[in-house]
C-alpha positions in Angstrom: -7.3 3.8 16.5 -5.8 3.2 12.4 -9.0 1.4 11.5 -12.5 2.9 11.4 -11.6 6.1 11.6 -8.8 7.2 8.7 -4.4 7.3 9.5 -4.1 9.2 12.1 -1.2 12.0 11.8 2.9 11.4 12.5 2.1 7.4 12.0 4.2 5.1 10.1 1.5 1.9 8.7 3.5 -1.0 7.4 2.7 -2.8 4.4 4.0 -5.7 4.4 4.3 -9.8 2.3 5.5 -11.9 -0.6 5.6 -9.9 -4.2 2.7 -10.3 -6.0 0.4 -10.4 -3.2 -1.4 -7.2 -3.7 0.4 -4.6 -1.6 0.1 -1.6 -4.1 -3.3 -2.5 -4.9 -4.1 -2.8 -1.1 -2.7 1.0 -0.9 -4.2 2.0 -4.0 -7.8 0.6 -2.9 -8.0 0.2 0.4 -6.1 3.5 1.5 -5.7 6.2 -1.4 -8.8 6.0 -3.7 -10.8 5.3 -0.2 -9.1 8.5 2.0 -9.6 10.9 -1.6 -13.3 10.0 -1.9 -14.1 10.0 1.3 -12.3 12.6 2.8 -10.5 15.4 2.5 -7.1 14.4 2.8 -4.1 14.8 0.2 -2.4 11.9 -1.2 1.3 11.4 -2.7 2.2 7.8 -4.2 5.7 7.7 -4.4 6.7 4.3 -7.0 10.4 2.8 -7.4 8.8 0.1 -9.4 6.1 0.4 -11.6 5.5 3.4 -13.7 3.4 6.9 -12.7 1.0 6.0 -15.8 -0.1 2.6 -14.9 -0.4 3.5 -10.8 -3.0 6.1 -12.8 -4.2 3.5 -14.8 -4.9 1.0 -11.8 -6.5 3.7 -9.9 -8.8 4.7 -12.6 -9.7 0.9 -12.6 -10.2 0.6 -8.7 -12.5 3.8 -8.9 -14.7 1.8 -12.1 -14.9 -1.2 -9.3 -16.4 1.0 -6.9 -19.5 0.5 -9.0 -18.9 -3.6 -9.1 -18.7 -3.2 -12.7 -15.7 -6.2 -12.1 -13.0 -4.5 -15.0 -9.9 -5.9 -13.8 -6.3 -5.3 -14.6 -5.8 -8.5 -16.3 -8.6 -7.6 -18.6 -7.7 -4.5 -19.5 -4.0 -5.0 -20.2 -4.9 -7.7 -22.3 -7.1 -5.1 -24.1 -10.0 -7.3 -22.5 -11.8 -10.7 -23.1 -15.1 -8.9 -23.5 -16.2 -5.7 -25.5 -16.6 -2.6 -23.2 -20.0 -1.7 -22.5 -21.7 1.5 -22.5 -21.7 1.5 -18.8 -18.1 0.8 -18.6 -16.8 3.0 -21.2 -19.2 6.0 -19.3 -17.8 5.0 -15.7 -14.0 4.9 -16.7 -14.8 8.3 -18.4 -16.0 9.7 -15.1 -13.5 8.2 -13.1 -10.5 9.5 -15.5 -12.1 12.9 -15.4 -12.0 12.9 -11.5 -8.2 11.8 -11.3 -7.4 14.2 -13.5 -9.0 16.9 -11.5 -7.1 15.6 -8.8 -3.9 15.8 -10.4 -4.6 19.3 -11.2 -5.5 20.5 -7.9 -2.3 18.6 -6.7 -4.6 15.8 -4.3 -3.1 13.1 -5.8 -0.2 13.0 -7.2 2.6 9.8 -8.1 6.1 10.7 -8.5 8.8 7.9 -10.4 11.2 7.8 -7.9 14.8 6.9 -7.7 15.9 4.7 -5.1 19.0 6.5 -4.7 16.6 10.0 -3.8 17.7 11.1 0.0 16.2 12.0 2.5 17.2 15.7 2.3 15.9 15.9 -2.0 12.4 14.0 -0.6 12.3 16.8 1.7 12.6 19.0 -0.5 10.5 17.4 -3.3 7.8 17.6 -0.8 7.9 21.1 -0.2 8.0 22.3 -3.6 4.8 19.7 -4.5 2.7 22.4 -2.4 4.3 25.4 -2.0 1.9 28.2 -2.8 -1.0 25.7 -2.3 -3.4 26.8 0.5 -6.3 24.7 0.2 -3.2 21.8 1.4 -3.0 23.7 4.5 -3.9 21.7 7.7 -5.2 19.0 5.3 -4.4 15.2 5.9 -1.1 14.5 3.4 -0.9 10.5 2.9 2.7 9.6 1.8 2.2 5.8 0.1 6.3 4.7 -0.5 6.0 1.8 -2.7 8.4 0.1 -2.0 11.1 0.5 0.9 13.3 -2.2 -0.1 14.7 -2.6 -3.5 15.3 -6.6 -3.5 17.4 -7.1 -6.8 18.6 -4.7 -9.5 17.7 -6.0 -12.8 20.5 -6.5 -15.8 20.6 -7.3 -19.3 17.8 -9.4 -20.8 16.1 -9.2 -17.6 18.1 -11.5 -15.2 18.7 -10.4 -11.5 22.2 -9.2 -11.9 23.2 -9.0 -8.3 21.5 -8.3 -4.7 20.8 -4.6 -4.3 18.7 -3.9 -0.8 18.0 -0.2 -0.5 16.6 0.8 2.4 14.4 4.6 2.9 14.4 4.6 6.5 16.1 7.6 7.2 13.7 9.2 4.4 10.6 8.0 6.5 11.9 9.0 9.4 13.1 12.6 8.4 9.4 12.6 6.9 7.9 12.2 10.6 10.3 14.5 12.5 10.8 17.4 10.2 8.8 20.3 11.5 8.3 21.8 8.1 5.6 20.1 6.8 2.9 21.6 4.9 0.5 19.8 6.7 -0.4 16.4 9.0 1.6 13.6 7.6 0.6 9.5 7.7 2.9 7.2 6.0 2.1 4.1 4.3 5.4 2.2 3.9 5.1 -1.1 1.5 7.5 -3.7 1.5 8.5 -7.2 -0.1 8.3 -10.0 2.1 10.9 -12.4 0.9 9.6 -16.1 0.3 12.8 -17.9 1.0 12.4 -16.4 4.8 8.8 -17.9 5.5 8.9 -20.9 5.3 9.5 -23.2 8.1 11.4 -26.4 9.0 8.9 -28.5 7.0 8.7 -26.4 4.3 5.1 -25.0 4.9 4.5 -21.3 5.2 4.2 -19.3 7.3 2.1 -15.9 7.9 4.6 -13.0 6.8 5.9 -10.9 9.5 7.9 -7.6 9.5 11.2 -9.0 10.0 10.7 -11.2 6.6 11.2 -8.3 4.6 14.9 -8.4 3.5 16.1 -7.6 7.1 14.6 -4.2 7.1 14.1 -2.8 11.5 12.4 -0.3 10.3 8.8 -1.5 11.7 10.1 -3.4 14.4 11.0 0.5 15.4 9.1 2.9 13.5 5.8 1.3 12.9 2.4 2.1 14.4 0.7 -0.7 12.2 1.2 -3.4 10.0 -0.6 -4.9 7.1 0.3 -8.1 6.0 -0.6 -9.3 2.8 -0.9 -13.2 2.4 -2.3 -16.1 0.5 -4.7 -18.0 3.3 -3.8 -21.6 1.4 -0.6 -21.4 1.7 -0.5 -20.6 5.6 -1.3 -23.9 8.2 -2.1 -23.0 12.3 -2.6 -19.7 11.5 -4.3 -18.4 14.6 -2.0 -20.5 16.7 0.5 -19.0 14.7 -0.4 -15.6 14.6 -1.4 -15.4 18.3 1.9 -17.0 19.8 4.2 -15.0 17.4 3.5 -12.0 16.5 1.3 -11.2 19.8 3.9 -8.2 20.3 2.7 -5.5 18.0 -1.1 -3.8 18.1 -2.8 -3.2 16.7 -2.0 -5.5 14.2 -4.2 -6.3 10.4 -4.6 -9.4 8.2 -5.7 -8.8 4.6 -6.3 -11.9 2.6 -7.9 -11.5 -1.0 -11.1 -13.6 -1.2 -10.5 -15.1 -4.6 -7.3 -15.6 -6.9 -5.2 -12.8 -7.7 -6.0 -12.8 -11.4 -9.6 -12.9 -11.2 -10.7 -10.9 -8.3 -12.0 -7.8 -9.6 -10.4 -4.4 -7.4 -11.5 -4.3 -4.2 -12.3 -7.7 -4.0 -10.2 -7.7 -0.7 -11.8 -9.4 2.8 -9.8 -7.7 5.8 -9.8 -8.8 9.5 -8.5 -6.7 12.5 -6.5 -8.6 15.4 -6.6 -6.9 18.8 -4.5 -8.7 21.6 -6.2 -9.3 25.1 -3.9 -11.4 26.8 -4.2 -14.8 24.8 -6.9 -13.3 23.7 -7.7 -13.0 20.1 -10.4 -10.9 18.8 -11.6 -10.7 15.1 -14.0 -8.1 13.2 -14.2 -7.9 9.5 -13.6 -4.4 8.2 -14.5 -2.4 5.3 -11.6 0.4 4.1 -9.2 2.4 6.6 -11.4 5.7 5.9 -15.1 4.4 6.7 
């Protein structure tokens, strides 16, 4: 099994919904943060869209919430609506110091990466990251791809300037198959779900699915998993829904954030694992991937 007991090696786990939903800070909490402290696996976060120093910056910030201190990322860009107290300021120390030890040893590392990088340079990116690096040998390596669809390329004065999909499925998949890898490999694959494609006849929405995401077959063929990301108000039926339609893949996870997006602290996430029995449907609420 995915859940309970960490990514098992040579798996593809799709992540998967609407923008803004949560998905890197799903990976980031759920997944990354979660398998480092933990265990002793390796992680890479590879990021198209947002910036190496904030994923650092949201991950120091998930670690803080670990302690239910509740410093979110909506307070801190906004240089906060509260001073900083002593216990925060000493638990974002720690938790800086730690990711920078990480970084140095090479556990965790996020790479800005070009969506035009193939599958031959992210091979080879790869192997140069731990080349020379023992203590990576036989370790768990998690790749995190944020994201593997590019939906629009951005112009001048920051209007979608045309439709741009660009799609990493040969990357993923050399990333599985190549025999030269410094170590076991699970790969996290994220993924924009787009709105226009879920809703139905009447307008209502549905739960995301894999084939929402801009068209992509990748986890329709590669995927041993999928996460889908989702606001619960904005879905109606859903276990009719989610039983009838998407019955095919197992196992199979919803994750729902409990309260809004902008005022859930990191963390705040509720998770439930759907097995399929026959029209059976079986739910269990779950912690983190790496218990």
């Amino acid at each position: 099994m995915l859940l309970g007991r960490g990514l098992r090696a040579n798996t593809l786990t799709f992540v998967y919904g609407p923008e803004k939903t949560g998905k890197t800070t799903f990976a980031l909490d759920r997944i990354a943060m979660s398998a480092l402290i933990n265990t002793d696996a390796w992680v890479l976060f590879f990021s198209l869209e947002i910036p190496a120093p904030m994923i650092y910056a949201r991950a120091m910030l998930n670690m803080v919430n670990r302690r239910n201190l509740g410093i979110t990322i909506e307070r801190w860009e906004s240089r906060h609506d509260r001073p900083l107290l002593d216990d925060d300021r000493q638990a974002l120390a720690e938790a800086w110091t730690q990711l920078q030890q990480w970084q140095r040893q090479g556990r965790f590392l996020v790479i800005d990466t070009p969506p035009e990088m193939s599958p031959e340079s992210f091979a080879a990116l790869l192997e140069n990251l731990y080349k020379g690096k023992r203590e990576a040998k036989g370790k768990m390596l998690i790749i995190i791809y944020d994201h593997i669809l590019q939906s629009k390329v951005v112009g001048k004065g920051g209007f979608p300037e045309r439709n741009k999909n660009i799609v990493i499925e040969e990357t993923v998949r050399t990333l599985i198959e190549t025999k030269k890898r410094p170590s076991p490999i699970a790969i996290v694959a994220l993924g924009h779900a787009n709105r226009d494609f879920i809703r139905d006849r009447a307008g209502e929405y549905m739960m995301p699915e894999p084939h929402h995401v801009y068209g992509s077959s990748m986890p329709a063929v590669s995927a041993d998993a999928a996460i889908a990301l989702f606001n619960p108000k904005t879905v109606r039926g859903l276990p009719m829904h989610f039983g009838v339609e998407v019955s095919t893949m197992e196992p199979y996870i919803v994750a729902r954030r409990v309260l809004s997006r902008y005022d859930a602290p990191f963390g705040e996430t509720e998770a439930v694992f759907y097995r399929f029995h026959g029209s059976e449907v079986r739910m269990s609420p779950i912690d983190n991937l790496f218990l």
